[in-house]
C-alpha positions as CSV (number, residue, x, y, z in Angstrom):
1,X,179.1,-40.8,42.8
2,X,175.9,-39.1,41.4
3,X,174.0,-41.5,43.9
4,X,176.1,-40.4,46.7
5,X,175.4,-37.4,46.1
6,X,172.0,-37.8,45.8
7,X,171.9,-39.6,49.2
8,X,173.0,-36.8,50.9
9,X,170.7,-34.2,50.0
10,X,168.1,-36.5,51.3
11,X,169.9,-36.6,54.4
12,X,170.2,-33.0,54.3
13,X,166.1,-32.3,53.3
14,X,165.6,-35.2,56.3
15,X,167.0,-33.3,59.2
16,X,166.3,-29.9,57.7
17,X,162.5,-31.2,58.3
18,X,163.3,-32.4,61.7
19,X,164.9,-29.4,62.9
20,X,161.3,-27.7,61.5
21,X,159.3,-30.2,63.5
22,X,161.8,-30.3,66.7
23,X,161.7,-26.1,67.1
24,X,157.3,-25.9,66.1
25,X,156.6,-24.6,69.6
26,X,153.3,-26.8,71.1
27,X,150.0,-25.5,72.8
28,X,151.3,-25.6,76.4
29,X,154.4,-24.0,75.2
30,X,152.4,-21.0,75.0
31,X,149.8,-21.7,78.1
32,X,153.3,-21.4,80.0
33,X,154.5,-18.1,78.3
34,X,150.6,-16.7,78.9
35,X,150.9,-17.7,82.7
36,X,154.3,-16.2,83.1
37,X,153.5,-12.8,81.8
38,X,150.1,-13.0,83.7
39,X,152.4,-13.8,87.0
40,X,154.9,-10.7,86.0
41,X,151.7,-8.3,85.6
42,X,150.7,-10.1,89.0
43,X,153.8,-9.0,90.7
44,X,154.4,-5.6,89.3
45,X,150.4,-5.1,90.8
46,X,151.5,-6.4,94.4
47,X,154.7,-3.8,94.5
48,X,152.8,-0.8,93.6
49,X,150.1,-1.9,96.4
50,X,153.2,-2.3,98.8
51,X,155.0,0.7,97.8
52,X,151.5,2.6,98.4
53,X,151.0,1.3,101.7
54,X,154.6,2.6,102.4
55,X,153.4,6.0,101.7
56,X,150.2,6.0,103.5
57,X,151.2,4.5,106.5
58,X,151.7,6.8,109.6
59,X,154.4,8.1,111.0
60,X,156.2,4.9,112.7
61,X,154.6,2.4,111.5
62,X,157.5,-0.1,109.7
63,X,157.0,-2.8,106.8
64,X,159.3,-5.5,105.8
65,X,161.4,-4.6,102.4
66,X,158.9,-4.5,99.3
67,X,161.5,-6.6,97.4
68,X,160.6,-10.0,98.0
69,X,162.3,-13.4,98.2
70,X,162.5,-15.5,94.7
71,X,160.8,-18.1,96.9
72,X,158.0,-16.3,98.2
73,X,157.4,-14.9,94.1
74,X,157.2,-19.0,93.6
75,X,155.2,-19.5,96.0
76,X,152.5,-16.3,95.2
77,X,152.9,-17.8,91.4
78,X,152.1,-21.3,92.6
79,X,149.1,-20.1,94.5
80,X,147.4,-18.1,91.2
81,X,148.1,-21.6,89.6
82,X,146.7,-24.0,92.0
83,X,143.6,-21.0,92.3
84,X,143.2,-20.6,88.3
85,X,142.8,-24.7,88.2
86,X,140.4,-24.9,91.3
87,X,138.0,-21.6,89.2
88,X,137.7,-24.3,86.6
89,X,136.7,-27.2,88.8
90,X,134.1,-25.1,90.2
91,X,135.5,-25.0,93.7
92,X,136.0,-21.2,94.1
93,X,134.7,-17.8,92.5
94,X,137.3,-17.3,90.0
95,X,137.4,-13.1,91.1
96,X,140.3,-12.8,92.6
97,X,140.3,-10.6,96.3
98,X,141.2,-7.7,94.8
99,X,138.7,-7.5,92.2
100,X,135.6,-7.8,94.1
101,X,132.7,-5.2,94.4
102,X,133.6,-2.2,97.0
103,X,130.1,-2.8,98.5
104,X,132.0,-5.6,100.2
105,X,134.7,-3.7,101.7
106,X,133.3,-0.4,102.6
107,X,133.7,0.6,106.3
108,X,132.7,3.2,108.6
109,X,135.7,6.7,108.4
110,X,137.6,6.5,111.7
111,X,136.4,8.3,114.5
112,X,138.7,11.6,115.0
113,X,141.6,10.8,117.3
114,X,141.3,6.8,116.0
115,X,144.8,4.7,115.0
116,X,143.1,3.1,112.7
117,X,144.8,2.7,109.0
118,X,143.6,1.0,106.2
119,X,146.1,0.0,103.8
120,X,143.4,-0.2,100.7
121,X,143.0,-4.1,99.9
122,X,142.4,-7.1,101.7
123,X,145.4,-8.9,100.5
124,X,147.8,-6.1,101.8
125,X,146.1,-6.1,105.2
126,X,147.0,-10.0,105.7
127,X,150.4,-9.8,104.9
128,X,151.1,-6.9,107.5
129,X,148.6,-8.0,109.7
130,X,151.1,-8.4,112.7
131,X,153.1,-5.2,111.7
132,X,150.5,-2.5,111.6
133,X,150.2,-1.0,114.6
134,X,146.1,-0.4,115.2
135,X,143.4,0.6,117.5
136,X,142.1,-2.2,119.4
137,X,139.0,-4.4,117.1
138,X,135.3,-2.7,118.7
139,X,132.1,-5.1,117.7
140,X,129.3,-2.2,117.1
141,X,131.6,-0.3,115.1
142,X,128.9,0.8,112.9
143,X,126.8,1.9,115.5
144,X,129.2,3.3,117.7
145,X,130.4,5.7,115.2
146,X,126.7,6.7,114.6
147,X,126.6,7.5,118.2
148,X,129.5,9.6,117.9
149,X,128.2,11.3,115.3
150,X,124.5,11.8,116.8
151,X,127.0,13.0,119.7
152,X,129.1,15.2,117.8
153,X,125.9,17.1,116.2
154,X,124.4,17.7,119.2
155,X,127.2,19.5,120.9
156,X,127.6,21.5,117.7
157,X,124.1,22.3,118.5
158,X,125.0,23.3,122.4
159,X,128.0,25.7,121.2
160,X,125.9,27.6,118.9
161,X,123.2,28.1,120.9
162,X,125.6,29.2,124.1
163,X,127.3,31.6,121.6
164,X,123.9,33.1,121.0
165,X,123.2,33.7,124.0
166,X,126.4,35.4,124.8
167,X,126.0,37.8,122.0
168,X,122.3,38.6,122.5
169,X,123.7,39.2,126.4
170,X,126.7,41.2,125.3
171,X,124.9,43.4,122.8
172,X,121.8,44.3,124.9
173,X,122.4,43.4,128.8
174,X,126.5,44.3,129.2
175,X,125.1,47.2,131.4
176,X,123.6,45.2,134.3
177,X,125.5,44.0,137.2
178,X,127.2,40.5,137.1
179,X,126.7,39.7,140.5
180,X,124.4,36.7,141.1
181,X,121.8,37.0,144.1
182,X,119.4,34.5,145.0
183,X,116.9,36.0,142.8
184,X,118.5,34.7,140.2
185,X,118.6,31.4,141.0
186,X,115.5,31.0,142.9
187,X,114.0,29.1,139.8
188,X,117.0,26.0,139.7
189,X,116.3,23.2,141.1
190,X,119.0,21.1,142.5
191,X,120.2,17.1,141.9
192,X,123.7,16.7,143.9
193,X,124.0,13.1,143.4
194,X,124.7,13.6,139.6
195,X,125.7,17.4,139.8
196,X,123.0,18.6,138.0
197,X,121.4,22.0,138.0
198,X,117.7,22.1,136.2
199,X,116.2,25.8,136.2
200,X,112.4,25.4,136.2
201,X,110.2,27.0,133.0
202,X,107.2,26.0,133.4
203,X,105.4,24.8,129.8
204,X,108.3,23.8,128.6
205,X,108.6,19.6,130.1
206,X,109.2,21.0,133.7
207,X,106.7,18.7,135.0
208,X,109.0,15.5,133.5
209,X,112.3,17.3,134.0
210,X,111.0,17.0,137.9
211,X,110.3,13.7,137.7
212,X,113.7,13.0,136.1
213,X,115.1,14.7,139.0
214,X,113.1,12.7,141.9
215,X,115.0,9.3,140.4
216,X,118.1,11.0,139.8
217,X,118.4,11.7,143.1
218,X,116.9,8.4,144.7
219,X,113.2,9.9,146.0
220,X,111.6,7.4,143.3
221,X,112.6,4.4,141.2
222,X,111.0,5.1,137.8
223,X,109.1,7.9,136.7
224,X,106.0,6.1,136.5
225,X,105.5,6.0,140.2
226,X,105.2,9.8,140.4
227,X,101.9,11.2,139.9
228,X,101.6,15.3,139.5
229,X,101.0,15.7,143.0
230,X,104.2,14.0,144.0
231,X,106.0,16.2,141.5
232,X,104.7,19.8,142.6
233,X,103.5,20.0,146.0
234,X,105.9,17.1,148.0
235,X,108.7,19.1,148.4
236,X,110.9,16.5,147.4
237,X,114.2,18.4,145.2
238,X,116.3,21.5,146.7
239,X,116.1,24.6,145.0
240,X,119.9,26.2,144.8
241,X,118.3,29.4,147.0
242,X,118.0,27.5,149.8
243,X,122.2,27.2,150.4
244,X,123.9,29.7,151.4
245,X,126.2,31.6,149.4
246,X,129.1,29.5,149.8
247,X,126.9,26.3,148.6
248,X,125.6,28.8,145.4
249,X,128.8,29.6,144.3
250,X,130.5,25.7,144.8
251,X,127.4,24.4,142.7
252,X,127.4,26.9,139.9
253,X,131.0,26.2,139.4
254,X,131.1,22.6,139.4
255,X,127.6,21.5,138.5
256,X,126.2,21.0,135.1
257,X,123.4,23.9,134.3
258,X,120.7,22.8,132.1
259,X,117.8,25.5,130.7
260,X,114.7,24.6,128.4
261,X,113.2,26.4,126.4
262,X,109.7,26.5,124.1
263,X,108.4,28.8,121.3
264,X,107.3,32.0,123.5
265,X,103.7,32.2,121.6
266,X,103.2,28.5,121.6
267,X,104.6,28.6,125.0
268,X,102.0,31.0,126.2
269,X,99.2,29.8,124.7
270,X,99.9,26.8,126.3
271,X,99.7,28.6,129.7
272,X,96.4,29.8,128.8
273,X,94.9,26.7,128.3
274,X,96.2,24.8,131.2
275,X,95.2,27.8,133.6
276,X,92.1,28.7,132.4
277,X,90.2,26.3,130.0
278,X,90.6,23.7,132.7
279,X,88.9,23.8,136.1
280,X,91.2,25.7,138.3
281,X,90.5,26.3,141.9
282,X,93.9,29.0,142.2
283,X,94.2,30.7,138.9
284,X,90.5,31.3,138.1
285,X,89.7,33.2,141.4
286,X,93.0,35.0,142.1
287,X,93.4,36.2,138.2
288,X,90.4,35.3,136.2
289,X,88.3,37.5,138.4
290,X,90.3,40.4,137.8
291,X,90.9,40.3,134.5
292,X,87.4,39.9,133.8
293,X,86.7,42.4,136.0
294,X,88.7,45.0,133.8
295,X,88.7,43.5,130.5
296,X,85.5,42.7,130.2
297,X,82.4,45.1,129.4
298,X,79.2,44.0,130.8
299,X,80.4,41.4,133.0
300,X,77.7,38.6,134.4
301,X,77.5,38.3,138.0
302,X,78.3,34.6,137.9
303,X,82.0,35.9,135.8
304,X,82.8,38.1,138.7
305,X,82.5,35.5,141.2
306,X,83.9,32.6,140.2
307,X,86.5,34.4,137.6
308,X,85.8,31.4,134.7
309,X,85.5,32.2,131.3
310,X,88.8,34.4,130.4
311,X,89.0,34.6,126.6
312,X,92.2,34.7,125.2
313,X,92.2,38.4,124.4
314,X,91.1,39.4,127.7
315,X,94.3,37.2,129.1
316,X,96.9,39.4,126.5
317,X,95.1,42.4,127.5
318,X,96.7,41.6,131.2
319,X,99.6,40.6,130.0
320,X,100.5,43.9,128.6
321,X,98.9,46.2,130.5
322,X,101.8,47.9,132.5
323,X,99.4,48.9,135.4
324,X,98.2,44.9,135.6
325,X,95.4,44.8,138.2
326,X,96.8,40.9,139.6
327,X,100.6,40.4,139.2
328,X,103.3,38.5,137.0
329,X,103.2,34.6,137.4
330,X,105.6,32.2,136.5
331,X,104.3,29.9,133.8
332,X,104.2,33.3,131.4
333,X,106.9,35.3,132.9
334,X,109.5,35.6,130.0
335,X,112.8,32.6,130.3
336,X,115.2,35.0,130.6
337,X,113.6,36.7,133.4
338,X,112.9,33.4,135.1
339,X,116.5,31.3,134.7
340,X,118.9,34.6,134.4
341,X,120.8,33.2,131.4
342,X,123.1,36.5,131.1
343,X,124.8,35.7,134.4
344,X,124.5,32.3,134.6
345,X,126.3,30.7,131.8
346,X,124.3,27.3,131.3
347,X,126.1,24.5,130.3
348,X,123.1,22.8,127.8
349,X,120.0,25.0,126.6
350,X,117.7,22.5,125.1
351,X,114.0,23.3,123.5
352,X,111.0,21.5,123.5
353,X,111.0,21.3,119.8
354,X,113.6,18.6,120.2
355,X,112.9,17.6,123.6
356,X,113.1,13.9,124.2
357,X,116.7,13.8,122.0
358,X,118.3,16.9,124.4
359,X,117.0,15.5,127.2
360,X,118.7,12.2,126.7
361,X,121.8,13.4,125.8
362,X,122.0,15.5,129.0
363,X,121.3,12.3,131.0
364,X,123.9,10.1,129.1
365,X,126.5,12.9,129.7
366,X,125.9,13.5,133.5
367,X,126.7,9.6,133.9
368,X,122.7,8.9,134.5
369,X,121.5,5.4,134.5
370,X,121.1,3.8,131.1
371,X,117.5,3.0,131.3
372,X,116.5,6.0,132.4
373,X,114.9,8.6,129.6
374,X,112.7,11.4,129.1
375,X,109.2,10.3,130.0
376,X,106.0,11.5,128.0
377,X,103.8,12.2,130.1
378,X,101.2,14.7,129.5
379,X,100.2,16.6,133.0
380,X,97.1,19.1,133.7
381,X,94.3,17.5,131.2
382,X,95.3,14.6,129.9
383,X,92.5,14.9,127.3
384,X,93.3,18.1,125.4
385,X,95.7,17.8,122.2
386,X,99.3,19.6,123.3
387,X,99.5,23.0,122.1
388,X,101.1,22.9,118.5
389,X,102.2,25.4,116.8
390,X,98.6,25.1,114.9
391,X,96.6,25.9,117.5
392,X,98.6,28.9,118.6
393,X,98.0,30.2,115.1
394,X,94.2,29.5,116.1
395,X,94.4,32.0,119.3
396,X,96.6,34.4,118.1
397,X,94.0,34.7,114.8
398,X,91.5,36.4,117.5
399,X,94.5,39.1,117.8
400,X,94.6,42.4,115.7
401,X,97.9,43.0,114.4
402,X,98.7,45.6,116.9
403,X,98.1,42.9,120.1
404,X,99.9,40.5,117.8
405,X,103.2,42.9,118.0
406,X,103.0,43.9,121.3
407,X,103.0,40.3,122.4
408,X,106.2,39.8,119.9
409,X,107.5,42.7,122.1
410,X,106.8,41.4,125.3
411,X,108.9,38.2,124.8
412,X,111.5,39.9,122.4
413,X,114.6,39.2,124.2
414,X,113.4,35.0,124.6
415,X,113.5,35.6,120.7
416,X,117.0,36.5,120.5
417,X,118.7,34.6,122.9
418,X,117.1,31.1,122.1
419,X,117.1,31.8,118.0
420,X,113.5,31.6,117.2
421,X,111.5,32.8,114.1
422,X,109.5,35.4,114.0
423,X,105.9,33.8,114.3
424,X,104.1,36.4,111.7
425,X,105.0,37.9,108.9
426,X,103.6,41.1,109.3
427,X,105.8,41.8,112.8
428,X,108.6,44.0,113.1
């Protein structure tokens, strides 16, 4: 009986000790558990992705349910698996989609007025591919929305300058009369092909505005062929005075109106150089003689006759002497008394400071040929440096301060309207 007994507490301590080694839970045991809770954290990751895109996306655009199939969760799971084992072959980059560097998956903002939506991870994107409803794919993108935005700063540019000009007119000209005669349009030179209307300053690119104009309008092919000659004396583009009323008023309505403008001191010391530093056969007889008849004390003989020789302060001493003894010309007549901006409202006012960029833009928007640009070339002498704002300093240092003001004064309203700087310190 005692051996019985003793029997069965062995048999009792035996399968006590297998019930201990049948419930020790083995290494893969937990490798499963450790996968499972990494596929649950998986999961709960791809419904707050989903219920994101839900919120973001635009106003009828429609997603599937966020509550997916057991069978596609299988199938996601199996994928991390057969993934997970391929990182530790080597076979893939074990950082999964979602986790790699945002240098990788930045992209250009949509353009205003765009459809595009970007539902914030590449995963996302695939599985709603076919239901988000987007802009058609562009190749360029990156440079097509730099274009827009080279685009989009430059008409900034164009409305504030227009709005200056409408101020400066309304504060200081709302007196004068608002109807247009050909006087003011006598400087605008006409391109009908393209609808363009260019008013003429010269020293400020007229000479290559011209040019522009001659292949606009089919008189030359490139720009190249036309030699200063061609571009001032041929006769070649229509200035708007020459139709009659009728034709002024269709054109001014429907055309595009283009002024450009320079630095008035730096424009007129530009003038001076061209006109009378350089061999002239017009402007040093008709008004270097003249002015150095009286301007200048003690004149030579040889000054008299050939009117060479005009210093700079002799030339201001003209300018602003009321009771001139030779008249106004164009190429230092003030741009507002040349192109008439306070009664005609131009649609682009460019400047020579930026000259090639506005110029290029008004070609792109008036539908001109793509290859076609703003030229560089330099007319009068080829040889002498362009007038920068440098060597007007230069002249204007031969000035007293009173000359220097009275100059300011002279092109005051140009000042205004086309928002430059005063070019001393000392002027008021």
């Amino acid at each position: 009986m005692l051996f019985m007994d003793c029997k069965m507490v062995d048999v009792l301590r035996g399968r006590r000790r297998l019930r201990v080694s049948v419930f020790k839970p083995p290494c893969s045991f937990w490798f499963l558990m450790l996968f499972g809770v990494g596929g649950l954290v998986l999961f709960i990751h791809l419904q707050d992705l989903s219920e994101m895109v839900l919120q973001q996306a635009p106003a009828g655009v429609k997603f599937r349910s966020t509550t997916q199939s057991r069978q596609e969760q299988c199938g996601q799971f199996s994928e991390m698996v057969r993934l997970h084992q391929r990182s530790e072959e080597g076979d893939v980059d074990p950082i999964v989609p979602m986790q790699l560097p945002d240098s990788q998956w930045k992209r250009q903002a949509p353009t205003p007025g765009s459809r595009e939506h970007d539902p914030g991870s590449q995963q996302v994107t695939k599985r709603h591919r076919k239901l988000l409803k987007t802009s058609p794919v562009h190749t360029n993108s990156s440079s097509s929305s730099s274009h827009s935005e080279i685009s989009r700063r430059l008409s900034d540019v164009q409305e504030s300058r227009r709005r200056i000009v409408r101020e400066v007119c309304g504060k200081y000209r709302s007196n004068i009369s608002r109807t247009i005669t050909p006087h003011h349009v006598s400087r605008i030179y006409v391109e009908d092909r393209h609808k363009l209307l260019y008013c003429e300053v010269p020293k400020a690119g007229c000479s290559n505005w011209k040019r522009l104009l001659m292949v606009l309008a089919g008189v030359a092919n490139s720009t190249r062929d036309i030699n200063h000659v061609s571009v001032h004396y041929d006769n070649h583009l229509k200035r708007l005075d020459s139709f009659d009323r009728q034709g002024i008023s269709k054109r001014l309505e429907t055309y595009t109106k283009v002024l450009f403008v320079r630095e008035p001191m730096e424009r007129l010391v530009s003038a001076f150089r061209d006109k009378f530093e350089s061999p002239n056969s017009y402007y040093h007889p008709v008004f270097g003689k003249p002015i150095i008849s009286k301007y200048r004390v003690n004149a030579s003989q040889s000054a008299l006759k050939t009117g060479s020789g005009v210093t700079f302060r002799e030339f201001i001493h003209y300018l602003l002497d009321v009771h001139r003894p030779v008249g106004m010309d164009i190429h230092w007549e003030a741009t507002n008394q040349l192109c008439s901006p306070c009664h005609l409202h131009y649609d682009f006012i460019g400047k020579v400071e930026t000259l090639e960029e506005d110029a290029n833009f008004v070609l792109r928007k008036i539908g001109a040929p793509e290859n076609l640009t703003y030229p560089s070339f330099k007319d009068g002498n080829p040889k002498a440096a362009r007038t920068s704002t440098q060597i007007t300093q230069l002249y204007f240092s031969q000035l007293n301060a009173s000359e220097r003001q009275r100059a300011y004064d002279f092109y005051y309203m140009d000042y205004l309207m086309f928002n430059y700087s005063k070019p001393y310190k000392d002027l008021y």
